[in-house]
C-alpha positions in Angstrom: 12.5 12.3 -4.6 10.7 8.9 -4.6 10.4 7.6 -0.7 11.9 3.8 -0.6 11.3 1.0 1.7 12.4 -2.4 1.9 10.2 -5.2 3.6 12.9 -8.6 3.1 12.9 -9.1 -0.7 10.2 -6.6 -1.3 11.1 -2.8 -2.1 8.1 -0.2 -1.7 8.6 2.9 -3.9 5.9 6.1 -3.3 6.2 8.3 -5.9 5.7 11.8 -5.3 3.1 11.9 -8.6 1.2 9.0 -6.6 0.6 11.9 -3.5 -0.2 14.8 -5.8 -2.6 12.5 -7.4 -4.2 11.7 -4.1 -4.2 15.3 -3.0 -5.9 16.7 -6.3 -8.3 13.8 -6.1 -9.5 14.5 -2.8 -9.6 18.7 -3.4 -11.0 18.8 -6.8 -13.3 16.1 -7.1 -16.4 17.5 -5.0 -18.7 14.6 -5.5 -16.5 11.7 -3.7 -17.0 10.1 -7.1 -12.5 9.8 -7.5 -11.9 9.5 -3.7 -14.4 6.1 -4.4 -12.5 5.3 -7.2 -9.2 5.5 -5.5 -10.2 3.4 -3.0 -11.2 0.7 -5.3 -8.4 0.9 -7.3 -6.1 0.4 -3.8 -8.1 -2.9 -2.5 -8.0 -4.0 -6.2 -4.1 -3.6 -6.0 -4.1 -5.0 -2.0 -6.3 -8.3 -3.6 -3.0 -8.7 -6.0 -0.5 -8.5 -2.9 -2.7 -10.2 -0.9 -2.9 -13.4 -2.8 0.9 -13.2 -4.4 1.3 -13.3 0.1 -1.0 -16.7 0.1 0.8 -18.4 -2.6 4.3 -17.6 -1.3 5.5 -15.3 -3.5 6.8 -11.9 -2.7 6.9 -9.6 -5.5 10.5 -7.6 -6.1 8.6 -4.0 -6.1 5.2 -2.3 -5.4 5.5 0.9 -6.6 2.5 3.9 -5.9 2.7 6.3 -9.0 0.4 8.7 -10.9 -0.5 5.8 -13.0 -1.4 3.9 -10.1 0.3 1.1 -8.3 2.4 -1.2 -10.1 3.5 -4.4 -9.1 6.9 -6.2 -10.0 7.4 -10.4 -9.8 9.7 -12.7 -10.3 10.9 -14.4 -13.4 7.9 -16.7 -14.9 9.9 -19.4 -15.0 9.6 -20.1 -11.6 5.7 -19.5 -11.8 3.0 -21.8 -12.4 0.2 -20.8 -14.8 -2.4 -21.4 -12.3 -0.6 -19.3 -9.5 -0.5 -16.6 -12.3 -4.2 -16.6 -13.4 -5.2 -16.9 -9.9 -3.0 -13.2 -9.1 -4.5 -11.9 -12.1 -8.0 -12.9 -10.9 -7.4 -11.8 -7.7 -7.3 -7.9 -8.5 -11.0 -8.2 -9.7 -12.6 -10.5 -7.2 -11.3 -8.1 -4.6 -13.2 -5.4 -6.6 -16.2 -7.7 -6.8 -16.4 -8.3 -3.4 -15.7 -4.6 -1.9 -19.0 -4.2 -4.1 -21.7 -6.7 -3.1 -20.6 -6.0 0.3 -21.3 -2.3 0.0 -24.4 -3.0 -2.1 -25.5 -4.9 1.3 -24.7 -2.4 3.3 -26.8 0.1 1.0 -30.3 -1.4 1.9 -28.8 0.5 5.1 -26.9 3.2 3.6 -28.3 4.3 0.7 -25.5 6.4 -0.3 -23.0 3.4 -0.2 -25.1 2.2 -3.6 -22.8 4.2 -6.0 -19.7 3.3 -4.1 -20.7 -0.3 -5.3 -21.4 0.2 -8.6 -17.7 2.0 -9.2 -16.1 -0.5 -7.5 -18.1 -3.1 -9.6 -17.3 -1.4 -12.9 -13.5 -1.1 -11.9 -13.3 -4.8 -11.5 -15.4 -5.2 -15.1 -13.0 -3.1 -16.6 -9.8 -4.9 -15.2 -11.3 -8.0 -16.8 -10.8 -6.1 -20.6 -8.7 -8.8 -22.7 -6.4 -6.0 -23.3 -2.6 -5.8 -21.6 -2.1 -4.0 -18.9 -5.3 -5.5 -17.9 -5.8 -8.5 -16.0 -8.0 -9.5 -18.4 -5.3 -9.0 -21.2 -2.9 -10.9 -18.7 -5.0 -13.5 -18.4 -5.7 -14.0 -21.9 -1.7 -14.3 -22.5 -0.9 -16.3 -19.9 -3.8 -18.8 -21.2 -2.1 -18.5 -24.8 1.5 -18.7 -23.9 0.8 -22.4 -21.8 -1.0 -23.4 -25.5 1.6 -21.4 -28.3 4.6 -20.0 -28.3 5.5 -16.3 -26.8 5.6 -14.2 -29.7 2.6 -15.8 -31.3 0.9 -15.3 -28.2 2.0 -11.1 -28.2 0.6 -10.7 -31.7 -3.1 -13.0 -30.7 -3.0 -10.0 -27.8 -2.3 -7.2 -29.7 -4.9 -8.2 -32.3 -7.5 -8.5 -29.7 -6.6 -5.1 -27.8 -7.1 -3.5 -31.5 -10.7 -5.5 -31.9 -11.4 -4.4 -28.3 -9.7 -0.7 -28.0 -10.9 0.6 -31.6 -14.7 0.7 -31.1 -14.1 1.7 -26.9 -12.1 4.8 -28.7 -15.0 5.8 -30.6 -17.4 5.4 -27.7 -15.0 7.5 -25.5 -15.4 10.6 -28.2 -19.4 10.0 -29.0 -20.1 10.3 -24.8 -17.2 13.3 -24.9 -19.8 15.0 -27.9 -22.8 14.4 -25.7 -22.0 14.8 -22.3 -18.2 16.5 -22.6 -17.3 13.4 -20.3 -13.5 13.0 -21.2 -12.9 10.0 -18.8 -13.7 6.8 -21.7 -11.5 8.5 -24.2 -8.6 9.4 -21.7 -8.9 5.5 -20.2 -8.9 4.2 -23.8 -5.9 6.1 -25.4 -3.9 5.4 -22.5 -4.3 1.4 -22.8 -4.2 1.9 -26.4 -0.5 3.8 -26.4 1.0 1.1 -23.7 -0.1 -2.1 -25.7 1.4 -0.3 -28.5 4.3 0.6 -26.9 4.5 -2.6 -25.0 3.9 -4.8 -28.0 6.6 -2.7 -30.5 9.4 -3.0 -27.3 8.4 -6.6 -27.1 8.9 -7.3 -31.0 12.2 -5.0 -31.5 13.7 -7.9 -29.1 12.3 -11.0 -31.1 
């Protein structure tokens, strides 16, 4: 059973796939590679919440999953486009920040060096022009302010096909070389929800 809290207008769901994700990252991954990883995926996630808090918004859920942490808002009616590219933004620059602080830190500290350089790829990744990505998001919101919605979902789609097709590819060529699975896992994973989101999306139009 999922745990529930409510804060005013803002429900908090933990999964209980969110803490056996947690607990297998932090027995199984010897290296402190995923525990890393999981941290900079959090304060990209806190970054979102953190600005949605600045501009006044509260979102309607935050839920902690397997998949990671998922945020719910409000209609986007009642949304500017310029309070919705700065939240998309924000997730990243949190990301980007985390890292050149722990890349200072590292003239100290050597070992914090790779702790920055997840953190900065995690935040390079986000910016991806694919949906669920914030840079995917991003992209849309940008389209949907110039063209109409369902012109905008097909302009995304395209581009997530462009993008995801030759990222596939790499994901198998390092899982030949180095039996690294990680590329290929990420890819099919954003390349099943686009498809998924974009067919639910249409089947409505």
């Amino acid at each position: 059973m999922p745990m529930k809290l409510d804060f005013g207008k803002t429900e908090l769901k933990i999964n209980f796939s969110f803490a056996v994700a947690v607990t297998l990252t932090l027995i199984i991954d010897e290296s402190g590679v995923g525990a890393i990883a999981l941290l900079s995926c959090i304060l990209h996630e806190a970054g979102h919440i953190i600005c949605l808090f600045i501009l006044g918004e509260k979102p309607k859920k935050i839920e902690f999953s397997f998949y990671g942490i998922k945020l719910e808002r409000g209609p986007m009616s009642s949304r500017s486009t310029v309070e919705d590219l700065l939240v998309f933004a924000s997730g990243p620059s949190a990301n980007f920040i985390f890292s050149a602080v722990l890349f200072l830190l590292s003239n100290f500290f050597t070992s914090l060096r790779d702790a920055a350089i997840i953190s900065l790829c995690i935040g390079i990744f986000n910016l991806v022009p694919c949906k669920p990505f914030d840079g995917g998001n991003i992209l849309y919101t940008v389209l949907c302010r110039n063209t109409k919605q369902n012109i905008a979902e097909r302009i995304c789609f395209c581009v997530s096909a462009v993008v995801l097709i030759p990222l596939i590819f790499s994901g198998i060529y390092f899982l030949k070389i180095n039996r690294n699975i990680t590329l290929l896992a990420v890819a099919v994973y954003v390349a099943a929800t686009c498809l998924f989101e974009y067919k639910s999306k249409t089947a409505l139009e």
